[in-house]
C-alpha positions as CSV (number, residue, x, y, z in Angstrom):
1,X,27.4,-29.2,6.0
2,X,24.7,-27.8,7.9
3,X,25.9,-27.0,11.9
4,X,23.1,-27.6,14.1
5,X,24.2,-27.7,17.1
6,X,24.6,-24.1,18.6
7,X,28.4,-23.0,18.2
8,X,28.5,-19.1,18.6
9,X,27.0,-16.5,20.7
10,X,24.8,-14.8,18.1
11,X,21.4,-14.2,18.0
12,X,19.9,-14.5,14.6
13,X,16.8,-12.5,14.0
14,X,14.1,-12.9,11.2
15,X,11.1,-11.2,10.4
16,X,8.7,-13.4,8.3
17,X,5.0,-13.3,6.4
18,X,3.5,-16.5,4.6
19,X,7.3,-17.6,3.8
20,X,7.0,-21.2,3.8
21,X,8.8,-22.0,0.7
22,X,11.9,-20.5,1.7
23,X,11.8,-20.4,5.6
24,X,13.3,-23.8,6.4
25,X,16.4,-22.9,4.6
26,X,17.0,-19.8,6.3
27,X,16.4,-20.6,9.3
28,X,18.5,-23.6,9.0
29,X,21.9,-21.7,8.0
30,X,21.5,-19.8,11.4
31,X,21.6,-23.1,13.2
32,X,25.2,-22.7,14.4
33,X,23.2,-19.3,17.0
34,X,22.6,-19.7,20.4
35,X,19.2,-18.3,19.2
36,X,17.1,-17.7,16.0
37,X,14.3,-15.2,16.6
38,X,11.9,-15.1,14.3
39,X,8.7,-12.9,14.3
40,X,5.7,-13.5,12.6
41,X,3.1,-11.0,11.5
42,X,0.1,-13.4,10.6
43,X,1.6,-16.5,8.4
44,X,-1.6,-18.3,6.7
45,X,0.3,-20.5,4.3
46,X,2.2,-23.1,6.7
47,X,4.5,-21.1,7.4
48,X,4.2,-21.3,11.5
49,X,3.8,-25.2,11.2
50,X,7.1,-25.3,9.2
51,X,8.7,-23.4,12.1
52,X,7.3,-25.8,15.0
53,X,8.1,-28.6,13.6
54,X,11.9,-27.2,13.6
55,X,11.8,-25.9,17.0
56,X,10.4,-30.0,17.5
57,X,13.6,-31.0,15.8
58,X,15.8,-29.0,18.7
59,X,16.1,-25.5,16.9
60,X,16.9,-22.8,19.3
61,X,14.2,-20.7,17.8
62,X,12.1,-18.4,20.0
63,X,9.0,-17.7,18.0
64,X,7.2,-14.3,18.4
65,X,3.6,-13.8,16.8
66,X,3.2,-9.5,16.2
67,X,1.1,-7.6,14.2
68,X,2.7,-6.4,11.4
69,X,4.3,-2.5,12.0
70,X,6.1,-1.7,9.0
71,X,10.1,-3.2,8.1
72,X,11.9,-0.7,10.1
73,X,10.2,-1.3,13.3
74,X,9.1,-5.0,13.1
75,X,12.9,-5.8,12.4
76,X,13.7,-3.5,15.5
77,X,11.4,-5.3,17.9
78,X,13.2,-8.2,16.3
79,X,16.7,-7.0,17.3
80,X,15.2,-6.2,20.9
81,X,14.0,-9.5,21.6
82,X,17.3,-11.1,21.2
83,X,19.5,-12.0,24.4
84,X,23.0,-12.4,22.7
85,X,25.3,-9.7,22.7
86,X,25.7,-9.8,18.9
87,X,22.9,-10.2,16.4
88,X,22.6,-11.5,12.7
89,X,19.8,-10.3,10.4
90,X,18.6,-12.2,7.6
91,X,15.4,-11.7,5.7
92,X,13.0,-14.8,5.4
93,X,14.1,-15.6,1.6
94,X,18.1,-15.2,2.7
95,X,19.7,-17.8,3.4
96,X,24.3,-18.2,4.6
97,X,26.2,-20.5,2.6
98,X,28.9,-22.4,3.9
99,X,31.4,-20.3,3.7
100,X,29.6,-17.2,5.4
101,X,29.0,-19.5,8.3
102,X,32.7,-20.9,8.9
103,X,33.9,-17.1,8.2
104,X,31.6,-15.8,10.8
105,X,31.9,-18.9,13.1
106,X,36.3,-17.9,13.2
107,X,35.7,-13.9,13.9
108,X,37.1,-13.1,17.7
109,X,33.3,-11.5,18.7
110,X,34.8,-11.4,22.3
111,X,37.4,-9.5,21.9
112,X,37.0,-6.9,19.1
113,X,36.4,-3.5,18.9
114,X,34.9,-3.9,15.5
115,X,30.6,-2.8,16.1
116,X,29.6,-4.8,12.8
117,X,30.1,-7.0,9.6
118,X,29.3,-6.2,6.1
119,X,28.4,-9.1,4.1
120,X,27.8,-9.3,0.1
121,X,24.1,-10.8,-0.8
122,X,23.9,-12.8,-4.5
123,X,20.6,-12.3,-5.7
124,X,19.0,-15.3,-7.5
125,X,17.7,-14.8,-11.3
126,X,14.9,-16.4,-12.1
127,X,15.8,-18.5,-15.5
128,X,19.3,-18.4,-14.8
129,X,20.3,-18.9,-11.0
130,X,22.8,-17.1,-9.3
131,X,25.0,-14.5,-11.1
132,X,28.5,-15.7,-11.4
133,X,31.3,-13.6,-9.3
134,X,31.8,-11.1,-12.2
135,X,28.4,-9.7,-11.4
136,X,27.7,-7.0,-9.1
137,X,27.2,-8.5,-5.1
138,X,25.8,-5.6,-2.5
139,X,27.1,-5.1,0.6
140,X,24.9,-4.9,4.3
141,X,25.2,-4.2,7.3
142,X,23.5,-7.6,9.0
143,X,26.5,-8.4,12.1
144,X,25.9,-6.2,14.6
145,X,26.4,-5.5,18.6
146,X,23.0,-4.9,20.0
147,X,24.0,-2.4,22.2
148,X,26.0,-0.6,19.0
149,X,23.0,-0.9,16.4
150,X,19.6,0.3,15.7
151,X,17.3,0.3,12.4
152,X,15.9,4.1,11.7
153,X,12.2,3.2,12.2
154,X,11.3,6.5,10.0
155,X,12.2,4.2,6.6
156,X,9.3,2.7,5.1
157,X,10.9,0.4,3.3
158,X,14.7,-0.7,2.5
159,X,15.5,-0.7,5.9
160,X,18.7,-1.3,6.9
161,X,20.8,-1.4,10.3
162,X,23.3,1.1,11.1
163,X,25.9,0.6,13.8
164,X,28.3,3.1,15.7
165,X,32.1,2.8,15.7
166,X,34.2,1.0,13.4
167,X,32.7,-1.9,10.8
168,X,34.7,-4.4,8.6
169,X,33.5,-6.5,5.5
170,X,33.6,-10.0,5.6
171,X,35.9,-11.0,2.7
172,X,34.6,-14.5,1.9
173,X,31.1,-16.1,1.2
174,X,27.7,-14.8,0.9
175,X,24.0,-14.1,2.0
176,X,22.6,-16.2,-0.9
177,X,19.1,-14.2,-2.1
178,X,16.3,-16.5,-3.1
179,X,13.0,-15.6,-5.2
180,X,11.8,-17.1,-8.0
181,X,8.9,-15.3,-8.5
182,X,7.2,-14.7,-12.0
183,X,7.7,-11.3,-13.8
184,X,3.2,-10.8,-12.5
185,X,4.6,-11.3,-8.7
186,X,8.0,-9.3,-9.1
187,X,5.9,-6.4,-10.3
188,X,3.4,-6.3,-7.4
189,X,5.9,-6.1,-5.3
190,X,7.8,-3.5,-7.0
191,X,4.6,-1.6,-7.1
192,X,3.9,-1.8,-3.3
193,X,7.8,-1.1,-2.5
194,X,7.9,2.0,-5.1
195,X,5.0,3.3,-3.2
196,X,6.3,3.4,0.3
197,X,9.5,4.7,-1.3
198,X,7.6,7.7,-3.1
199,X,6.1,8.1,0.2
200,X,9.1,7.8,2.1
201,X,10.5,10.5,-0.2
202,X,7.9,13.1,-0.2
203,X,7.8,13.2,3.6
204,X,11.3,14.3,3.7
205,X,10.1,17.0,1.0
206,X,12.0,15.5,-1.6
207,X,10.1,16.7,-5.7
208,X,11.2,15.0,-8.8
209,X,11.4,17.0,-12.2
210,X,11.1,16.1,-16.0
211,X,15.0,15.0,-16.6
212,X,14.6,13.2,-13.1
213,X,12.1,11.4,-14.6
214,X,13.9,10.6,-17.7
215,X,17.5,10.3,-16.4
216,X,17.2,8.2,-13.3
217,X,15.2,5.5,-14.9
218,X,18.2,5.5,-17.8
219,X,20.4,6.0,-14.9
220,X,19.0,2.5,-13.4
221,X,19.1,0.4,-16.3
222,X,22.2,1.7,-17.5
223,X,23.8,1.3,-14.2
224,X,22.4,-2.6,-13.0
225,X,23.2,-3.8,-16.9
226,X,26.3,-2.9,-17.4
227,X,27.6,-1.2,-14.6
228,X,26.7,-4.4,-12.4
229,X,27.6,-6.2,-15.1
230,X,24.5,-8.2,-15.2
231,X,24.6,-8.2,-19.0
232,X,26.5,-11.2,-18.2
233,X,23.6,-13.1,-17.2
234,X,22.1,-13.1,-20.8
235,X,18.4,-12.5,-20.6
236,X,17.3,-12.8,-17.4
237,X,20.1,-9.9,-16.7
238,X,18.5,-7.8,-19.0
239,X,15.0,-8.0,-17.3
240,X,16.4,-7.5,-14.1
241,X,17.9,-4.3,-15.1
242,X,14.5,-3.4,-16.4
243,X,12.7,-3.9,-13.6
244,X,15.2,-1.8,-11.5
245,X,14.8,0.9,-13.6
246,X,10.5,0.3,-13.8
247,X,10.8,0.2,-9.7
248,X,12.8,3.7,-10.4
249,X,9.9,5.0,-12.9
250,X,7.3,4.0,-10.1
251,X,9.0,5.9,-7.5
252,X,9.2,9.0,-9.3
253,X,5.5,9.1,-11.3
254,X,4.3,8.4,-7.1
255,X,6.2,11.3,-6.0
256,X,4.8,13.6,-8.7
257,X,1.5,12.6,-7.8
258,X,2.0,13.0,-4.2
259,X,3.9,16.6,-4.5
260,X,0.9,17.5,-6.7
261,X,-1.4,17.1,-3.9
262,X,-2.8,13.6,-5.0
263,X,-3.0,10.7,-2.6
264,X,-1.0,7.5,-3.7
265,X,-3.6,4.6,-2.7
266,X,-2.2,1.5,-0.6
267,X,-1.0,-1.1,-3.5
């Protein structure tokens, strides 16, 4: 059952784009903060209305309207707008389910010398749903003392939170991963990810080679199918794997072009 009424000292933080299918949700399982921030970088598709008429409905959310300046640093000048001591990240199409929340809701945040929380995230398959427990579940980083934590602002993209001293897993429920997008959508942004990546990569004068090429797309399939166990999921598993490993193929054709001298164009 949802838990609206603010119950811990966390500050959840969300950056968001033109999310209004999957906004409501999300911000709804971080009911239970004294705050949700949520920043904006230009919503056109309701997704600003969905979010007023919440913070209507008694949400703590403190709404902040920035221009976009990459994941890294738009999710840092998230994490700096918060006033709680600890802080929550969740991406727009996450969402907690219950069990995340009451596990969260029973850690002693006042009193321990633990700096952050690992949690898994369940990524949703589109044509099956949510991979059972066999399957692989990732753990991150998204718990964290503010004054303990920073995003590194030099990633383009997968950005992640870091924190110093000692961090724990959580041991029970997840961050439940939403997107149902078609196999046209997943692609584009693939593409647009794989070229920040290559990008990414070729400022920190990293080169791919011919069996680079050839083994690390292998590598990826290989690795999401079966060592991820997503053959389990049938199908849908199986394109998921491919995809990985066409993300992976992306990455590396973009960072042969780019070591070669040739310009990447914004996707």
């Amino acid at each position: 059952m949802l838990v609206r009424k603010a119950t811990a000292d966390i500050s959840g933080f969300i950056i968001c784009k033109d999310e209004v299918s999957t906004i409501r949700r999300c911000v709804e399982s971080l009911a239970f903060c004294r705050e949700i921030v949520v920043v904006d970088s230009g919503s056109t598709d309701g997704t600003l209305d969905v979010l007023r008429a919440m913070i209507a409905e008694g949400l703590p959310i403190h709404l902040i309207e920035h221009e976009w300046q990459g994941y890294a640093t738009q999710k840092q000048f998230a994490l700096e707008a918060t006033k709680c001591l600890w802080c929550l990240s969740l991406d727009a199409d996450e969402y907690l389910d219950d069990e995340l929340r009451k596990e969260i809701l029973s850690l002693p945040l006042g009193t321990t010398e633990t700096t952050g929380f690992w949690m898994r995230r369940r990524d949703h398959l589109p044509g099956y749903g949510y991979p059972p427990k066999i399957v692989h579940a990732r753990y991150l980083l998204r718990l964290v003392r503010k004054d303990k934590a920073r995003f590194d602002t030099t990633q383009l993209v997968h950005e992640s939170l870091s924190a110093d001293g000692v961090t724990e897993r959580l041991k029970t429920g997840v961050i439940m991963h939403y997107r149902n997008m078609s196999v046209a959508a997943e692609s584009a942004v693939l593409n647009r990810y794989s070229t920040l990546k290559a990008r990414d990569k070729h400022s920190r004068g990293m080169t791919t080679g011919p069996f680079r090429l050839i083994f690390l797309c292998i590598g990826e399939f290989v690795k999401t199918c079966f060592g991820q166990r997503y053959i389990f999921c049938g199908k849908p598993g199986i394109i998921h794997a491919l995809l990985r490993a066409e993300y992976v193929l992306l990455t590396e054709a973009k960072l042969e072009r780019l070591s070669r001298g040739n310009e990447v164009p914004p996707e």
